[in-house]
C-alpha positions as a printed Julia matrix, in Angstrom:
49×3 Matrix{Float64}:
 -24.95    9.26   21.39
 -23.1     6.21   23.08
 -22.32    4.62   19.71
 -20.32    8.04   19.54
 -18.29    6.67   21.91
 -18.25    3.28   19.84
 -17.13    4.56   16.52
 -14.67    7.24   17.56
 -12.19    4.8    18.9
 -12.94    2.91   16.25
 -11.68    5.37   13.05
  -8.8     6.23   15.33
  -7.77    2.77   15.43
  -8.63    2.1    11.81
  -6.29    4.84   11.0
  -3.72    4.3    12.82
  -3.59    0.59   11.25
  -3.56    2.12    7.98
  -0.5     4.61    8.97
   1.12    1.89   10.44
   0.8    -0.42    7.1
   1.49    2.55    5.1
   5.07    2.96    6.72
   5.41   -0.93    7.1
   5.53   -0.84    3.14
   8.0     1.95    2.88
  10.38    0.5     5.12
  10.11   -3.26    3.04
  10.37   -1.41   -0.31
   7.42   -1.83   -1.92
   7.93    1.78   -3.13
  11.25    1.52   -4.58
  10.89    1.16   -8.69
   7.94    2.81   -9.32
   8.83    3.01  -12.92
  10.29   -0.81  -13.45
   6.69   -2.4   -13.89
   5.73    0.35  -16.27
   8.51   -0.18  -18.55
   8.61   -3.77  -18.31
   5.47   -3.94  -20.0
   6.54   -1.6   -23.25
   9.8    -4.09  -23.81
   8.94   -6.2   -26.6
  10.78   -9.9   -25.87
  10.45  -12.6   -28.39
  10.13  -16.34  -27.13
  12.97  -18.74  -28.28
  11.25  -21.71  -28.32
């Protein structure tokens, strides 16, 4: 039962981390054009070369 007292902390700080990177991305706008990458790939450009 002690590791109990091992891994509990543990997850809480594991998830916490996660939170914290979760809202460290929204606030540097890593979520902001969703859609951009998705259309980028359907636009057809030709090389001048």
């Amino acid at each position: 039962m002690s590791i109990l007292g091992f891994l509990i902390p543990l997850a809480l700080l594991m998830g916490l981390a996660g939170l914290g990177a979760f809202f460290w991305a929204m606030r540097s706008g890593q979520f902001e054009d969703l859609d951009g990458a998705a259309n980028r790939i359907l636009i057809d450009e030709e090389d001048d070369k």
